[in-house]
C-alpha positions in Angstrom: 0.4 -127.0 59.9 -1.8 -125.5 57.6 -2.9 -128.7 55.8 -3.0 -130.4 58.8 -6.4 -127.8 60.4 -7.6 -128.2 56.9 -7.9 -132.5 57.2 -8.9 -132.2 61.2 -11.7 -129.8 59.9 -12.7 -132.1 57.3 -12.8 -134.9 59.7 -14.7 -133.0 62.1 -17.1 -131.9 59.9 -17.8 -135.3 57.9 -18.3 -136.8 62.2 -21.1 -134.3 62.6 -23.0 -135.4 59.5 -22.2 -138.9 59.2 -24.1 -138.8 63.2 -27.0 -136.7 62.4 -27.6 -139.6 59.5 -27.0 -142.4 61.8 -29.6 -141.1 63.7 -32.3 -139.9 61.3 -32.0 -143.1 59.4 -30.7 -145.6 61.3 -27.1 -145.6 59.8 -23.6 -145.8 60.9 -22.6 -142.8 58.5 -19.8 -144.9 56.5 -21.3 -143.7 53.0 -20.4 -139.7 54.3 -17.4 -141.2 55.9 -16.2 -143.5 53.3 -15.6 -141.2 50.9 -14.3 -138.4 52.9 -11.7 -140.7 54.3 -10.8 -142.1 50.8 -9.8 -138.4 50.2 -7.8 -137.6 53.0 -6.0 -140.8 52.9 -5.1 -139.8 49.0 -4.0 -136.1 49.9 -1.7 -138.1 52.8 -0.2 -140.2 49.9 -1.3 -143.8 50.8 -0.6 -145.9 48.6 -3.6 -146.5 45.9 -3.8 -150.4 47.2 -4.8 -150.2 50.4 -6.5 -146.5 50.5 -9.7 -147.9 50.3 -9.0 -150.9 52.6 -8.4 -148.1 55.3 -10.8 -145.5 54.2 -13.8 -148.9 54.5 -12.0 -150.4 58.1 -11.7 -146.6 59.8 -14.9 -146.1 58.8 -16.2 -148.9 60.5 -14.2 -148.2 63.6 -15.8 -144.6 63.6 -19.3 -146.2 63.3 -18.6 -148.6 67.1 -19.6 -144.9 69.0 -22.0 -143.7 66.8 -23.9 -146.6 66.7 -24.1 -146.9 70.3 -25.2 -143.4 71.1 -28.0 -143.5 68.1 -29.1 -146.8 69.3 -29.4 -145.7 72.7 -31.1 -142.5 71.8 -34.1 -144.5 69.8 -34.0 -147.0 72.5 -35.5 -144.3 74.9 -37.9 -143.7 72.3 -38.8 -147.3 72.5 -38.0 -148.1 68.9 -35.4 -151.1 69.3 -36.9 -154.7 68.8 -34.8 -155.9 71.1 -36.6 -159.8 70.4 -35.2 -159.2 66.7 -31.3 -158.2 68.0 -31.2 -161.2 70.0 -31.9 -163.8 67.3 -30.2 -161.8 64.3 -27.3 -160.2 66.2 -25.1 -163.3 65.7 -26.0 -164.2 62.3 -25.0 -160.4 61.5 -21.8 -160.6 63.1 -20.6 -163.9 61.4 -21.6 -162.3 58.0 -19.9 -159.2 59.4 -16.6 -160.9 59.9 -16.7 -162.8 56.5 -17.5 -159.6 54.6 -13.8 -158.1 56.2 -12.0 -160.8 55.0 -13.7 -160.9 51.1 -13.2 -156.8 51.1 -9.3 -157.9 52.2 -9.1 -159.8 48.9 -11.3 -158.2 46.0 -11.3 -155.0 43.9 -14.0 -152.6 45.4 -15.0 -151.5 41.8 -17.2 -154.8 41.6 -18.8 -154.2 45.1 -19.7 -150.7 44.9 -21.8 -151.8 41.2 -23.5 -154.6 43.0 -24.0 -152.2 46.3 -25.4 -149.9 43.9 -27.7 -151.8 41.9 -29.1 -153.3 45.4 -29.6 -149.4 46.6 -31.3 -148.2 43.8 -34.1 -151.9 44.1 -34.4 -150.6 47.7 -34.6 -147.3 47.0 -37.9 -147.7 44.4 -39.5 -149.6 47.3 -39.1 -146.8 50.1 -39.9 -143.5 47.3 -42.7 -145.1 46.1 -46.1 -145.0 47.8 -46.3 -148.7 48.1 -48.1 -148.9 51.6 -49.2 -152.8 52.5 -46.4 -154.3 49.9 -44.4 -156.3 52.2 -43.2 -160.0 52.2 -45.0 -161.1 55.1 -46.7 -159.3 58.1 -44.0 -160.2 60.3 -40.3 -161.3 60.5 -40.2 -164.8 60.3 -38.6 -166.8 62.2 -38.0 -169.9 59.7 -33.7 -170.9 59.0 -33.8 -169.7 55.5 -34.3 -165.9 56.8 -31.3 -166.1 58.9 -29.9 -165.7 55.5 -30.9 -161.5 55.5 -28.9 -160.6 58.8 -25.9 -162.6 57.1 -26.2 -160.4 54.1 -26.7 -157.4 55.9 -23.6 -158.0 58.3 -21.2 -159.3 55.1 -22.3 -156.6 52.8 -22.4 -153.7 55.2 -18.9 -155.1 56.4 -17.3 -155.1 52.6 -18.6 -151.4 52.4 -17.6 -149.8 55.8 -20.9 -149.1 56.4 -23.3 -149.5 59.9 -25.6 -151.7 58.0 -29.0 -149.7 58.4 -29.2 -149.3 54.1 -30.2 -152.8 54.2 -31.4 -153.4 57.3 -34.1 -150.7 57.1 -35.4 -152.2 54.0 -35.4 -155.5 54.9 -37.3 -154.9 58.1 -40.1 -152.8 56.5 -40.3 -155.5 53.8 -40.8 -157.7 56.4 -44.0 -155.2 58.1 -42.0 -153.1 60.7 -42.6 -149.9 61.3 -40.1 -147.8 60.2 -39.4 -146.1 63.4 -38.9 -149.4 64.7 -37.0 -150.5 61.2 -34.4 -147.3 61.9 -34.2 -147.4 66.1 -33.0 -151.8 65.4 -31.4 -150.8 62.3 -28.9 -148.5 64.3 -28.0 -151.2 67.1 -27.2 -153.9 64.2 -24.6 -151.2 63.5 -23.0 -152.2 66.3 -23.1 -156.0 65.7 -21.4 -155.0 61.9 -18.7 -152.2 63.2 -16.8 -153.8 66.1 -16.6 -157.8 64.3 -15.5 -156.2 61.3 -13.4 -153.3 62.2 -11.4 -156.5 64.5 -11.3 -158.2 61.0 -9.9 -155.8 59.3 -7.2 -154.8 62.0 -6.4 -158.6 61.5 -6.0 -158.5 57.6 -4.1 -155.2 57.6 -1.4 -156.2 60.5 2.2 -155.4 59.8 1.5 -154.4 55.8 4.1 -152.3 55.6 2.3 -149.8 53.3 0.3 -148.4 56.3 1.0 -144.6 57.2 1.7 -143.6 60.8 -1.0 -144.0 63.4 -2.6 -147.4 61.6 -3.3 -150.9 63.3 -4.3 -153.4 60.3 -6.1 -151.3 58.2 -7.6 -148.9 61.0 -6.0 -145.8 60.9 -6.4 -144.4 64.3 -6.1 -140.9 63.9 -9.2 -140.4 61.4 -11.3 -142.1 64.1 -9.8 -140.0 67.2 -11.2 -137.0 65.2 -14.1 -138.4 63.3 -16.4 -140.5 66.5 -16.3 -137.8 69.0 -18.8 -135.8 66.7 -20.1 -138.3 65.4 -21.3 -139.3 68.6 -22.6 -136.0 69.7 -24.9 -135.5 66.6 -26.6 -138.9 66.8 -29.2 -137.7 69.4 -30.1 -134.8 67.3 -30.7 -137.4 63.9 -32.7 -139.3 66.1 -34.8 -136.4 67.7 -35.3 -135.0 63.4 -36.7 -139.0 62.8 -39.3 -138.5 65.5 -41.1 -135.5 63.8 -41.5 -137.2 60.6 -44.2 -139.2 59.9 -43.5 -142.3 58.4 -43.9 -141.3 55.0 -42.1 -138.7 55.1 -39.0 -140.6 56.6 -39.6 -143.6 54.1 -38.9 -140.9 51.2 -36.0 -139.2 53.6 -34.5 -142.7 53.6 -35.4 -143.5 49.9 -34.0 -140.1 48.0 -30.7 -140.6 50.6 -30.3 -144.5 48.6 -30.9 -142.5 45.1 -28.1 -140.2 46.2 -25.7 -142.7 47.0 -26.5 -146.0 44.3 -25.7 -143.0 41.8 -22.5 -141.7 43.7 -20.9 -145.7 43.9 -21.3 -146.1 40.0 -19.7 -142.8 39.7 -16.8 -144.4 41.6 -16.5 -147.8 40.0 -16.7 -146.2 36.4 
């Protein structure tokens, strides 16, 4: 009984800070959640070849609430680019749907050394003061750029993550503001989450390796306990990203990508 307080704590507790960062940044929270479930899947016993399978699908199933409620929250705020959604959204949730099926069949140890080296390129851009260094002064709306919001929704989807590490940086590279960058950032979360958390519910059926409580690769009980707080401190991320002034949440957003490109090599080696 004890153990089991000890893991609904821990759940609880890694819900309330993977929302706060959804909101402040734009994230779905999976590189909190990620690793916290990883953990609690290990002191449960699951086996080794499919513990990070589950800990990357729950965590996407815990980011479908979280991303609603941030997305709403910086919607009221009027930072959504609602034009953008509409001709990305699909684009991200193909490449969402792909990236659950490649995560299904490869050994995370290579993707969390590419995922890092990508972080730590996009982290550079957002620490340093490089105001005016974009790629163009607006998204473009050519074919070949349709190529970002697959990347975004495949690589976010391999990861468990909402998608906002990369969509963030792509959007100020491409001259948004970054209030704007975060507030679309968090509703592309949404686009990633619910294709790929499906995805990997498909990959994972009937494995018989999955504990009690699983469907596919979605354990249900970590995401009973983990999206109820996520979702009730997304609003207060949100309200923390509207006091900051750009610079300061570009290096917010920046020393958060140092922390975590250094934390995935960790893991891979």
């Amino acid at each position: 009984m004890t153990d089991l307080l000890i893991l609904a704590a821990v759940m609880l507790a890694t819900g309330a800070v993977g929302g706060v960062l959804a909101g402040l940044l734009g994230i779905g929270g999976g590189i909190v959640i990620v690793p916290a479930l990883d953990a609690a899947l290990s002191f449960l016993q699951v086996d080794p070849a499919i513990r990070m399978h589950m800990a990357v699908a729950t965590s996407l199933a815990t980011i479908i609430p979280t991303s609603i409620a941030s997305s709403r929250a910086h919607h009221k705020r009027a930072a959504v680019d609602i034009d953008l959604v509409r001709r990305w959204a699909i684009f991200v949730i193909l490449g969402s749907l792909l990236g659950s099926f490649i995560a299904a069949q490869v050994d995370s140890s290579v993707l969390y050394i590419v995922f890092a080296s990508v972080a730590l390129i996009i982290a550079i851009k957002q620490v340093l003061p490089l105001k005016g260094k974009t790629l163009s002064q607006d998204v473009p709306r050519g074919s070949l750029v349709l190529l970002v919001p697959t990347g975004i929704g495949t690589i976010s989807s391999m990861m468990g993550i909402g998608g906002g590490t990369l969509s963030v940086a792509a959007l100020t590279l491409f001259n948004q503001p970054i209030h704007k960058a975060v507030g679309t950032a968090a509703l592309f979360g949404l686009a990633i989450s619910l294709p790929g958390t499906i995805g990997f519910m498909v990959a994972g059926f009937d494995d018989p390796r999955l504990p009690m409580g699983s469907v596919g690769y979605v354990n249900l009980i970590g995401f009973a306990l983990i999206s109820p707080m996520a979702v009730l401190t997304a609003p207060i991320g949100a309200s923390i990203a509207h006091r900051l002034s750009q610079r300061q949440l570009s290096l917010v957003f920046g020393i958060f990508l140092l922390a975590m490109s250094v934390r995935m090599i960790w893991r891979a080696i």
